[in-house]
C-alpha positions as a printed NumPy array, in Angstrom:
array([[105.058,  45.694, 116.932],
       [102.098,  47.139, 115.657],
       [102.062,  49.643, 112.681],
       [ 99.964,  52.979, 112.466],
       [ 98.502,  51.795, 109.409],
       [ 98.708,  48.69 , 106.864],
       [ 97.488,  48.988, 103.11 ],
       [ 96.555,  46.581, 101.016],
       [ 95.899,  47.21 ,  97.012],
       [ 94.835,  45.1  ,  94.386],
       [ 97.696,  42.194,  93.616],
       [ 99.022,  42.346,  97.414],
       [ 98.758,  39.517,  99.118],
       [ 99.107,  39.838, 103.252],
       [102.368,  38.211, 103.624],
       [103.75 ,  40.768, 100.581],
       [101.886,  43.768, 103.033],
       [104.414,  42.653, 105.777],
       [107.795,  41.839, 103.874],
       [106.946,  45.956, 102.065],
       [106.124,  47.796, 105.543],
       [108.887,  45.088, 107.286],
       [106.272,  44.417, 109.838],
       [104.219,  41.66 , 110.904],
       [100.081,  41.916, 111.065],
       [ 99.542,  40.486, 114.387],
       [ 96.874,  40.176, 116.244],
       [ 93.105,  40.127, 115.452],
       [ 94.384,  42.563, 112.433],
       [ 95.695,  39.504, 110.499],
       [ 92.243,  37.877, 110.228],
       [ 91.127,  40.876, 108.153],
       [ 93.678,  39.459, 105.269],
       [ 94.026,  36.297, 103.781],
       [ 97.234,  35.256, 102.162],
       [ 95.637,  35.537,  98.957],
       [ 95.134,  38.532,  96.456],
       [ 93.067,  41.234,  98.001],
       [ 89.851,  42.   ,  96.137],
       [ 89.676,  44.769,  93.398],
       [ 88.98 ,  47.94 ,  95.266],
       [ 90.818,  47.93 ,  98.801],
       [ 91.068,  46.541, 102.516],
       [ 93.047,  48.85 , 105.41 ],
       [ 93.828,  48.227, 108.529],
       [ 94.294,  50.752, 110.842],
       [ 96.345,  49.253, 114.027],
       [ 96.933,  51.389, 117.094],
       [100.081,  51.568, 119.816],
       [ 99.214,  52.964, 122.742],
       [ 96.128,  54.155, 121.953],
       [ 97.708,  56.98 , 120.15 ],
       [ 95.671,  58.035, 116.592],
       [ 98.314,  56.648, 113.853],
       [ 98.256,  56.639, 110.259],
       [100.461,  55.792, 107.097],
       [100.347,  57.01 , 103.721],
       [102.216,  54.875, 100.73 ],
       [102.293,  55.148,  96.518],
       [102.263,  51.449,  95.651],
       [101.469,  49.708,  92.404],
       [ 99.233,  46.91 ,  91.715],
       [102.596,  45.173,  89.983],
       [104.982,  46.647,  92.507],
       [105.316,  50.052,  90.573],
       [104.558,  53.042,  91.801],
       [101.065,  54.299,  91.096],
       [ 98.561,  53.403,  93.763],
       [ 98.066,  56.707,  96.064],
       [ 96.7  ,  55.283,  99.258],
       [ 96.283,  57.416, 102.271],
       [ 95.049,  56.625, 105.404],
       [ 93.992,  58.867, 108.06 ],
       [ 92.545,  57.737, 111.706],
       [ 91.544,  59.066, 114.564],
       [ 90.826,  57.695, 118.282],
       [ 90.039,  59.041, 121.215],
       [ 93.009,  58.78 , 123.658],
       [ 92.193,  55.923, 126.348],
       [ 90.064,  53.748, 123.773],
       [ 91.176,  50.203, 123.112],
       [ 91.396,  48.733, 119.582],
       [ 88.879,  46.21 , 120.242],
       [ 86.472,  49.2  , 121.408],
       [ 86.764,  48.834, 125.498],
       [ 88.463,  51.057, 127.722],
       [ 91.442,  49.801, 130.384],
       [ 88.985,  49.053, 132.468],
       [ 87.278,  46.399, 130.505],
       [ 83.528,  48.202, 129.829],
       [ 82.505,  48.985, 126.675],
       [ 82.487,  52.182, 124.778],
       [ 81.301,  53.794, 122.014],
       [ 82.732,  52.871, 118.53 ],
       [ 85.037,  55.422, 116.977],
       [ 85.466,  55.307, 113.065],
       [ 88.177,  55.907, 110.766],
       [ 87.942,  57.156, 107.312],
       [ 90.367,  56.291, 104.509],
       [ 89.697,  57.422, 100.943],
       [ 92.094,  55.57 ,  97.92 ],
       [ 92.622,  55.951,  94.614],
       [ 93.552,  53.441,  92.111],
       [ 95.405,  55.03 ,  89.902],
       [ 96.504,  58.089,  91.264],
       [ 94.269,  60.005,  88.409],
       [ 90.915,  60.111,  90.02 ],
       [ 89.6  ,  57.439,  88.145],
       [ 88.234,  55.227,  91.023],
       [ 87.823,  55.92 ,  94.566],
       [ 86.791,  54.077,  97.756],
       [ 86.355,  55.365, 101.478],
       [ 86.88 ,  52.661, 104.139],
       [ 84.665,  52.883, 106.949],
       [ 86.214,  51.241, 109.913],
       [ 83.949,  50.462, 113.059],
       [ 85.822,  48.672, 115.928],
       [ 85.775,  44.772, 114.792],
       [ 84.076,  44.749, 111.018],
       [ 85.41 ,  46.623, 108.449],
       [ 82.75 ,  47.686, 105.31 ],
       [ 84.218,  49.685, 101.912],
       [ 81.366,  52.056, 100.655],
       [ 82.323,  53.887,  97.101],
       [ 82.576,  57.908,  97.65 ],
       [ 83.851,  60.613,  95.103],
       [ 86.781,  59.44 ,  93.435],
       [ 89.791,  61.467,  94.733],
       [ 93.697,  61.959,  95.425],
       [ 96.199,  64.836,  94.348],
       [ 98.857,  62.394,  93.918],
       [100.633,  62.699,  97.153],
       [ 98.14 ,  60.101,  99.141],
       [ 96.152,  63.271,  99.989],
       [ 92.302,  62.575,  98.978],
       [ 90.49 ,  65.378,  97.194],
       [ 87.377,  65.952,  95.182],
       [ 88.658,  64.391,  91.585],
       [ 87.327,  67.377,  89.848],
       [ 89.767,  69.92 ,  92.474],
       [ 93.212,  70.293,  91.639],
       [ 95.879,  71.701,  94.308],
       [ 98.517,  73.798,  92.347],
       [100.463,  76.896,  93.56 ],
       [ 98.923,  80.378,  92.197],
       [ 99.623,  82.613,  89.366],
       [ 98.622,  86.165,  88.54 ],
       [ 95.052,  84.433,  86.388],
       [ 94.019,  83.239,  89.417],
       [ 93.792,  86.764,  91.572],
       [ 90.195,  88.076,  90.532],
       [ 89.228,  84.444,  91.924],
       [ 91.387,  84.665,  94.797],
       [ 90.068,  87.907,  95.862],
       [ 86.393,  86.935,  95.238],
       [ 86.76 ,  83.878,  97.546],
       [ 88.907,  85.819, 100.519],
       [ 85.676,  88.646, 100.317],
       [ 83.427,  86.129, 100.556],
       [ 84.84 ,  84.084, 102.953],
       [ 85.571,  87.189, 105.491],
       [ 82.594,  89.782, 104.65 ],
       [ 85.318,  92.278, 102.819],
       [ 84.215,  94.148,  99.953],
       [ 85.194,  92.902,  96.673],
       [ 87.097,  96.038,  95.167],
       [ 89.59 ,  96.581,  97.244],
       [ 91.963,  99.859,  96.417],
       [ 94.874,  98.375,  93.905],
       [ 97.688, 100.271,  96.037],
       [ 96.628,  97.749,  99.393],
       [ 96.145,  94.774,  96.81 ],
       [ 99.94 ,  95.283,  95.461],
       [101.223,  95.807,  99.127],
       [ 99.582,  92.428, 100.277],
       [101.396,  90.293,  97.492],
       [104.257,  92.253,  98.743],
       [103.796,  90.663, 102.329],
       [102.618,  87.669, 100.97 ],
       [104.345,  86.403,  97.834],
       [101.528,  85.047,  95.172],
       [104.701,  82.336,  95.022],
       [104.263,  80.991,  98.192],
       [100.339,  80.895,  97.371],
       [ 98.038,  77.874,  96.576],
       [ 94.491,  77.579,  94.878],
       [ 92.402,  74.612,  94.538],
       [ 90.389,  74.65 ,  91.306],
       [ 87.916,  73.199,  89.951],
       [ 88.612,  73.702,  86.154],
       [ 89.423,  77.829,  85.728],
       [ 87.32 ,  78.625,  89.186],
       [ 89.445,  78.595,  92.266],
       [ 87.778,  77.329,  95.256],
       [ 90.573,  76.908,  97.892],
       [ 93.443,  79.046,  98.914],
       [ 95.766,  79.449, 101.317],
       [ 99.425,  81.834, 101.344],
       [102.023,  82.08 , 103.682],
       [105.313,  83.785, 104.726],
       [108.262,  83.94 , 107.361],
       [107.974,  86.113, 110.011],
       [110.365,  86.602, 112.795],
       [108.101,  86.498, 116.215],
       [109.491,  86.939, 119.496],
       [109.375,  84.163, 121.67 ],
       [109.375,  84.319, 125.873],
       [113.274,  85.192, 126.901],
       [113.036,  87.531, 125.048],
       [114.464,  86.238, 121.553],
       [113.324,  86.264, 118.033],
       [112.876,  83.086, 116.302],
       [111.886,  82.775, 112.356],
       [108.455,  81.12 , 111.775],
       [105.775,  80.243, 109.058],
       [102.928,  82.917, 109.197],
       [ 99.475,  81.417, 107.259],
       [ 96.885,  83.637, 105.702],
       [ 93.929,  83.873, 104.049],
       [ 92.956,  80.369, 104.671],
       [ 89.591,  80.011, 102.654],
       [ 87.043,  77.227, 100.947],
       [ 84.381,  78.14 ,  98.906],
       [ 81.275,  77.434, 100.557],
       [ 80.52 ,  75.346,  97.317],
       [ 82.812,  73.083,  97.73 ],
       [ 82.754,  71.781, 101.525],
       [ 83.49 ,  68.288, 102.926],
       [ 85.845,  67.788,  99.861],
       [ 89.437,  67.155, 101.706],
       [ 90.529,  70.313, 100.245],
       [ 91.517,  72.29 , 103.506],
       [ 93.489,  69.101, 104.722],
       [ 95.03 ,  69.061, 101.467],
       [ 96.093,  72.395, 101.826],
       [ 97.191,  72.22 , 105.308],
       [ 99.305,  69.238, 104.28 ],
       [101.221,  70.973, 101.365],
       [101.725,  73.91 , 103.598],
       [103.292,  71.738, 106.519],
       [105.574,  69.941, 104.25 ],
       [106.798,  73.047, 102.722],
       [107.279,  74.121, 106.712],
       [108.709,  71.283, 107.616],
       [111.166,  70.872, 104.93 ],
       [111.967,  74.929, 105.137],
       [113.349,  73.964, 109.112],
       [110.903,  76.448, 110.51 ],
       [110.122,  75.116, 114.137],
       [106.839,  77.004, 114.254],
       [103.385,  77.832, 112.438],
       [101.392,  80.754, 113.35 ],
       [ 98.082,  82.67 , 111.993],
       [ 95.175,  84.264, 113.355],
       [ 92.048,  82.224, 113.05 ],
       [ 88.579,  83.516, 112.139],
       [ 86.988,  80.133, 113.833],
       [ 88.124,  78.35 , 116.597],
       [ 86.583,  74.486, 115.519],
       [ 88.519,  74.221, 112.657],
       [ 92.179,  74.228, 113.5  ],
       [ 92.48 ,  72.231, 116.503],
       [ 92.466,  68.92 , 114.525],
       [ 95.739,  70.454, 112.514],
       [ 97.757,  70.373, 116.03 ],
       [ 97.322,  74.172, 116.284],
       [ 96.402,  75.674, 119.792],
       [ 95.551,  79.368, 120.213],
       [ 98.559,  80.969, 122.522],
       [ 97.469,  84.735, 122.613],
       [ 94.536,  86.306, 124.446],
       [ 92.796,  89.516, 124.132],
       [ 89.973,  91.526, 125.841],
       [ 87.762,  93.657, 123.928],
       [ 86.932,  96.737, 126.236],
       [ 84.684,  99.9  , 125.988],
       [ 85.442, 102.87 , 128.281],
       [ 82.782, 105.489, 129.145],
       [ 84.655, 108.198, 128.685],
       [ 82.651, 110.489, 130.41 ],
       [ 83.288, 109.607, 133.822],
       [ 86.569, 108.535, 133.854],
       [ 88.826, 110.148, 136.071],
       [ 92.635, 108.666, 136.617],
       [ 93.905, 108.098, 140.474],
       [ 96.132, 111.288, 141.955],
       [ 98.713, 108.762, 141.95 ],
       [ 98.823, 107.291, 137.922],
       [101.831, 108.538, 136.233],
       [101.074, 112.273, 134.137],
       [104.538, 112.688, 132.018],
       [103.02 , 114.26 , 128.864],
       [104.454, 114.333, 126.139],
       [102.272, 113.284, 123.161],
       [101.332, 114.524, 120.266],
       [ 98.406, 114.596, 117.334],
       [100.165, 113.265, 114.391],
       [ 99.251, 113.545, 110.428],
       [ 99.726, 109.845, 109.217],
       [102.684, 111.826, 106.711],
       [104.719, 112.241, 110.158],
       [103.358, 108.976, 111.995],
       [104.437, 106.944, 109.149],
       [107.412, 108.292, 109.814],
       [108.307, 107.563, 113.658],
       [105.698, 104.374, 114.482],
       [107.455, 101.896, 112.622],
       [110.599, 102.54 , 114.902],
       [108.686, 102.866, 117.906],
       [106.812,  99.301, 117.011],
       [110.316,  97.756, 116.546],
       [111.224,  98.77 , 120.08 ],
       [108.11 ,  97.453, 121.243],
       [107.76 ,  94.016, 119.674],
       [111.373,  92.864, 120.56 ],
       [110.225,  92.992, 124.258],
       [106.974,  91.135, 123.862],
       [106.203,  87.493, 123.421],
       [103.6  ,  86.978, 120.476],
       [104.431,  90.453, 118.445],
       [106.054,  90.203, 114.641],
       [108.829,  92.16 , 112.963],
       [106.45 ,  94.113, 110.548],
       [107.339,  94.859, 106.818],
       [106.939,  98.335, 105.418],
       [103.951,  96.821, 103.608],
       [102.261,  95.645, 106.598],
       [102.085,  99.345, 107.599],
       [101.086, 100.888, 104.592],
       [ 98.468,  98.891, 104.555],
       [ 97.497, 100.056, 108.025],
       [ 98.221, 103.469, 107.693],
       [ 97.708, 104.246, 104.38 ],
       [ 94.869, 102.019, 103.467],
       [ 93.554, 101.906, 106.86 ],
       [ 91.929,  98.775, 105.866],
       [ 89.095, 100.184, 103.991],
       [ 87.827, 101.807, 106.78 ],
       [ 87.645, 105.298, 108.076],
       [ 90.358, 107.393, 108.323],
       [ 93.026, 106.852, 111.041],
       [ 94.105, 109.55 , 113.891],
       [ 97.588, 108.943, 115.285],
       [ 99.022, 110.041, 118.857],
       [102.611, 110.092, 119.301],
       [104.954, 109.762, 122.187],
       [108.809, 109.33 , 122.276],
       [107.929, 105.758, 124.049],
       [104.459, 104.754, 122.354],
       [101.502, 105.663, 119.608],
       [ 98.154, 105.215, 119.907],
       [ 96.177, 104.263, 115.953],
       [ 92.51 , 105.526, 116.29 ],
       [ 88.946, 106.081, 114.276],
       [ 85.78 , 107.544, 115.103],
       [ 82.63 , 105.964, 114.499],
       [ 79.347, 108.087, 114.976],
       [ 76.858, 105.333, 113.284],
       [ 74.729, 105.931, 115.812],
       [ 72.948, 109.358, 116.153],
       [ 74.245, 112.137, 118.631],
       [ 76.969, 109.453, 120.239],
       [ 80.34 , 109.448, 119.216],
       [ 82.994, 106.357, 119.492],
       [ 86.976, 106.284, 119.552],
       [ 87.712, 103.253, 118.318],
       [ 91.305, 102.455, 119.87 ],
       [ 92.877, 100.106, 116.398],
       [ 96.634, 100.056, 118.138],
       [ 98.405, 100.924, 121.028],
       [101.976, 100.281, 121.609],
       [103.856, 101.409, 124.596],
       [107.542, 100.507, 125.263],
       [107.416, 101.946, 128.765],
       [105.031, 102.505, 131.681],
       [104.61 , 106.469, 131.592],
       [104.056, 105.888, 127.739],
       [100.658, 103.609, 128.019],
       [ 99.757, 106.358, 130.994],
       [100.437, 109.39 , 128.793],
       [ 98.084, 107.777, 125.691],
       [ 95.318, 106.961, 127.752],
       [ 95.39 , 110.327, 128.984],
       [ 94.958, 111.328, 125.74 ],
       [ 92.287, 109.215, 124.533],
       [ 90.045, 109.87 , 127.713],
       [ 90.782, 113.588, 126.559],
       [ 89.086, 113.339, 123.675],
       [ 85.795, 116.026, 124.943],
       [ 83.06 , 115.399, 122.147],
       [ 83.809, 110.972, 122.135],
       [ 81.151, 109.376, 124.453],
       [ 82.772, 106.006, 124.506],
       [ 86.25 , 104.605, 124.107],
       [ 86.895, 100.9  , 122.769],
       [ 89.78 ,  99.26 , 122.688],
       [ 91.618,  95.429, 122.74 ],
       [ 94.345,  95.052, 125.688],
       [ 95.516,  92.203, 127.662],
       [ 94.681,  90.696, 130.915],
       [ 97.663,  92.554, 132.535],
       [ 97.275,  95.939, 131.013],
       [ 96.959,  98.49 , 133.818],
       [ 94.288, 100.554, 132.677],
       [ 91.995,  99.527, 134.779],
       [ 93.905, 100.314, 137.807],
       [ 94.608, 104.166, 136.586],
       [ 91.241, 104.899, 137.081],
       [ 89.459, 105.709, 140.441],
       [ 86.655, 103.604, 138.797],
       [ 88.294, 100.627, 137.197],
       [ 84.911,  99.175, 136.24 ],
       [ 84.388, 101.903, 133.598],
       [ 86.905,  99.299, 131.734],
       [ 84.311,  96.953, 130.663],
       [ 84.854,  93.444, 129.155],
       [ 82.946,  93.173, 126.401],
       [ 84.392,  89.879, 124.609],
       [ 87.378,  87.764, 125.258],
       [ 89.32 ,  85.782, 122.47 ],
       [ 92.199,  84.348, 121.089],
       [ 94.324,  86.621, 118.99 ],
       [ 96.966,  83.984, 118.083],
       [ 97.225,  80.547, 117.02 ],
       [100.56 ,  78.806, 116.861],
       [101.876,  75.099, 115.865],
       [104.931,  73.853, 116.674],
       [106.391,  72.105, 113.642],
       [109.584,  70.549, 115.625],
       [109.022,  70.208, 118.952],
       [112.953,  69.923, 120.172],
       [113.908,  73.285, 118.222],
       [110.481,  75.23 , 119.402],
       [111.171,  73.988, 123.01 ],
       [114.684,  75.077, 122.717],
       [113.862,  78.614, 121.081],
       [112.31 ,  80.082, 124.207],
       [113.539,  81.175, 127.493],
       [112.217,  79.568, 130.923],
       [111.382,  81.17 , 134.238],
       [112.263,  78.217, 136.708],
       [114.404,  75.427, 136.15 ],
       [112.565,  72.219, 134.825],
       [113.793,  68.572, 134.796],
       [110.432,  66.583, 132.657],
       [109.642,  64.065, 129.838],
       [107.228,  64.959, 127.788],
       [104.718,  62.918, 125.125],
       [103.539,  65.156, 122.664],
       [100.684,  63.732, 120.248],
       [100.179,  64.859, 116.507],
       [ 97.254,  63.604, 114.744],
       [ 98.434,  65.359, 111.611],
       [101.657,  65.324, 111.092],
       [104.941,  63.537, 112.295],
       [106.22 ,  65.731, 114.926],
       [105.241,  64.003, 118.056],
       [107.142,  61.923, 120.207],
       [108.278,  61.417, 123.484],
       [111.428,  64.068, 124.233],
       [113.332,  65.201, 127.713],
       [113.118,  68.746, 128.14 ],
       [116.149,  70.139, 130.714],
       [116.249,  73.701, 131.701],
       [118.936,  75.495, 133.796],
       [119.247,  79.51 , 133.856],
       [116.218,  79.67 , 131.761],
       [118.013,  77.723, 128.581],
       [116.433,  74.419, 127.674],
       [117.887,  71.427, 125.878],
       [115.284,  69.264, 124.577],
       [115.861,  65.71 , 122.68 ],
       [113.951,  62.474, 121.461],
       [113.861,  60.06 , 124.181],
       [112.53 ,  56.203, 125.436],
       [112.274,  56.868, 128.904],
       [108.398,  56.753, 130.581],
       [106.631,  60.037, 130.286],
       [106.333,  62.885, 133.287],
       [103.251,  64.751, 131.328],
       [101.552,  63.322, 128.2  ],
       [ 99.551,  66.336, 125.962],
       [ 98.395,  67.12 , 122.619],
       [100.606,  69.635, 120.287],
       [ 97.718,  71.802, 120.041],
       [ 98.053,  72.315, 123.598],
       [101.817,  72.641, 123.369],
       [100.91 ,  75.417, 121.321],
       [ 98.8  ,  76.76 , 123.743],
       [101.086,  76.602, 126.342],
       [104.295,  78.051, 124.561],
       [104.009,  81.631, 124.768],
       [102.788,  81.622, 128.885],
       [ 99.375,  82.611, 128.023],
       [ 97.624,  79.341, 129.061],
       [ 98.207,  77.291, 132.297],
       [ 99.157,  73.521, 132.486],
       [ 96.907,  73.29 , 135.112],
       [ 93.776,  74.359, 133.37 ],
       [ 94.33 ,  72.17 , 130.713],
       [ 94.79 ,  69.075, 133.146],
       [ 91.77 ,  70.268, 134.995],
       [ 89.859,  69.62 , 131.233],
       [ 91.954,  66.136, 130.965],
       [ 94.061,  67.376, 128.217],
       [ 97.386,  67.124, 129.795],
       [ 97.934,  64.533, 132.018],
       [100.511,  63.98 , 134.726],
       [102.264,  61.817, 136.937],
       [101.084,  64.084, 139.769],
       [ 99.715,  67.678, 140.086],
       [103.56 ,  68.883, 141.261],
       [105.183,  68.016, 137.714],
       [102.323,  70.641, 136.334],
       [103.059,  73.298, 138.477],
       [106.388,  72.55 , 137.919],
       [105.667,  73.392, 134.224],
       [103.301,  76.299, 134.781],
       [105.831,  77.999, 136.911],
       [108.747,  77.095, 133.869],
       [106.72 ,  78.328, 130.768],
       [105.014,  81.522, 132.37 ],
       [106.081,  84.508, 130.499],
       [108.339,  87.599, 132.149],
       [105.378,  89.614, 129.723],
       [102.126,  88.344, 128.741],
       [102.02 ,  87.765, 124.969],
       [100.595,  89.945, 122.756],
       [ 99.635,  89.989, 119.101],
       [102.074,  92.641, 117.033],
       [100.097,  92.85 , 114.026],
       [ 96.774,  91.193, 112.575],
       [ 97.759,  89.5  , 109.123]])
């Protein structure tokens, strides 16, 4: 069998490699060690099964102690051979993997392995390692936060997202309210933090519907100082362990970039439209639904009624959160440092709003939130906000299946202005997140689910009948092979199987067993971000 990774560290020799990782080195690996002591410094082999990007991480000691931190870290494009050719025999271009080692586990010697398909070279880079086989700057140290480190927290999070600096104290204490500084970490270099990441459980509703407890990540930043350094992997790696080891079968956030997150197995599961409405000539169809029934609400009296009406809302909707009182008091109360927020009120629904008049004799509704729980709700707020005489222009985020649009006599006056992801979601345990959702059809399929990062990939059977899955570990030969990011993807019903295989990132026996799973995953209701956090 071949390994995802061999190391070897000063005073190994091969056959002492094999009887530790109770493996053989076969193959043109083994000519890369002698059965003699390796040199000072290191040599790694990265070995691949199936193609599949592997890797191994082990603490070993140059006199069998523990002490070395190795870590190594590869990554292959599916359907490249070890020896650099493709199935079909013709060469292709050279992939590399990157390993970085420590010595000592102290920082005090570092090496990056540079691994082109056939050779390997070791090239000396900045010594590194936090002590868990994770390699960072030697000069960065990943520790959980503590109330010294805020002023530098809140510097970095500014910087990183354009906020101002000085935010109001009252929004500053509800935030550590939603997010503990306990489940916080920093990376610093001496008293300056230049890394941080936080996270929290959250209860998100999942397709059936049903609500399922999950890890929500925030305020995911690097100083711009300090790029290139391992520190976001380093992070990301604490935080999945503490996930993983917590039971949680999912990971979600909201991402400001959508390069960066992919290569951590997360996939983004939630879409949303950003719309403007000319107000001025929008007139709804004889036929759209005119109940009444809303009202201009203070914030005193919304804060009083929305919270309920949200609840209501988010239990019916794949993608929304249970919010915490903080969560609204920042919303409400601080409004996010913005302008002032407007609140209309329905038995059924709210709609959060803010003028902007920036520009000179035209006046803007910005639409921040609208929930409805039923269909004569959503018609009743609209009718509202396209009652608002002196406001030029309405904006607004909705779904593709909102039907605002189709209350108009002119549904083009709902114009797309941008379309993005609001959600991005990892599952952690692929059996438990598989088994957490409903299903529309029933669905008979093995699955192979890669993870680059982290160890929850595998091959499993997934069995659904009346909507409720099973889903186990399994040897049998795979129906659909895909990545976890676009597991993630595909969870909440927002994406389609088929559009991924069209892009060659699911592949399938034959185009049924995909629209066999579209059909399955879609979604009775399309998903929807609850809350921005």
């Amino acid at each position: 069998m071949h390994i995802g990774g061999l190391c070897a560290a000063e005073g190994f020799t091969c056959s002492a490699l094999e009887r530790l990782c109770g493996t053989a080195i076969r193959g043109p690996y083994k000519r890369t060690l002698s059965d003699s002591l390796a040199p000072p410094g290191t040599i790694i082999v990265v070995a691949r099964r199936r193609h599949r990007a592997a890797g191994i991480r082990a603490c070993l000691g140059g006199d069998g102690r523990p002490g070395f931190a190795i870590s190594a870290f590869a990554s292959l494009r599916r359907g490249f051979g070890p020896l650099g050719r493709n199935p079909q025999g013709a060469p292709s271009r050279r992939r590399f993997s990157t390993v970085r080692y420590d010595s000592s586990g102290s920082g005090t010697c570092g090496y990056s392995l540079v691994w082109p398909v056939g050779k390997i070279r070791v090239r000396r880079v900045l010594p590194a390692c936090d002590g868990r086989g994770m390699a960072i700057a030697a000069e960065v140290t990943l520790r959980p936060a503590t109330e010294d480190d805020l002023p530098g927290i809140g510097l970095l999070l500014s910087n990183a997202f354009g906020a101002s600096p000085r935010e109001d104290p009252v929004v500053t204490a509800q935030r550590l309210k939603l997010f503990p500084l306990e489940r916080a970490l920093v990376a610093v270099e001496g008293d300056r933090v230049v890394g941080h990441t936080r996270d929290t459980t959250m209860t998100l509703t999942v397709p059936g519907p049903h609500p399922v407890e999950v890890c929500g990540v925030a305020g995911v930043a690097v100083a711009p100082t300090h790029r290139r350094r391992g520190i976001l992997r380093a992070m990301y790696t604490e935080l999945h362990e503490r996930t993983e080891a917590a039971g949680l079968p999912l990971t979600i956030f909201t991402a400001s970039r959508a390069t960066i997150y992919g290569r951590f197995g997360y996939g983004p599961c939630v879409v949303e439209n950003r719309v403007t409405i000319d107000r001025r000539f929008a007139e709804f169809r004889p036929t759209a639904p005119d109940p009444g029934g809303v009202t201009l609400s203070s914030l005193d009296d919304a804060i009083t009624v929305v919270p309920g009406i949200y609840d209501r809302w988010r239990r019916l909707v794949p993608g929304a959160q249970a919010r915490p009182h903080s969560a609204w008091l920042i919303q409400l109360v601080g409004s996010g440092g913005q302008a002032a927020l407007f609140a209309l009120t329905h038995p059924d629904g709210y709609a959060l709003y803010r003028y902007d008049n920036s520009e000179p004799r035209r006046l803007t509704a910005e639409v921040v939130e609208l929930r409805a729980v039923t269909a004569e709700a959503h018609a009743a707020l609209w009718r509202a906000l396209l009652g608002l005489d002196l406001v030029d222009t309405v904006t607004a985020t909705i779904g593709d299946d909102d039907p605002l649009p189709h209350l108009l006599t002119d549904s083009r006056l709902v114009r797309t202005v941008s379309r993005h992801d609001g959600l991005w979601a990892r599952p952690m345990d692929v059996p438990a997140a598989l088994s957490a959702r409903d299903y529309e059809t029933d669905l008979d399929v093995v699955v192979a689910v890669d993870d680059p990062f982290r160890h929850a990939g595998g091959t499993f059977a997934l069995r659904v009948r009346d909507g409720r899955a099973e889903c186990e570990p399994t040897t049998r030969t795979p129906d659909l092979e895909l990545g976890i990011d676009v597991l993630g993807s595909l969870y909440l019903g927002a994406y389609s199987a088929r559009t991924f295989a069209v892009a060659n990132r699911v592949r399938a026996k034959s185009s049924r067993i995909v629209a066999d799973v579209d059909r399955a995953f879609r979604a009775e209701r399309e998903p929807v971000l609850g809350w921005f956090f």
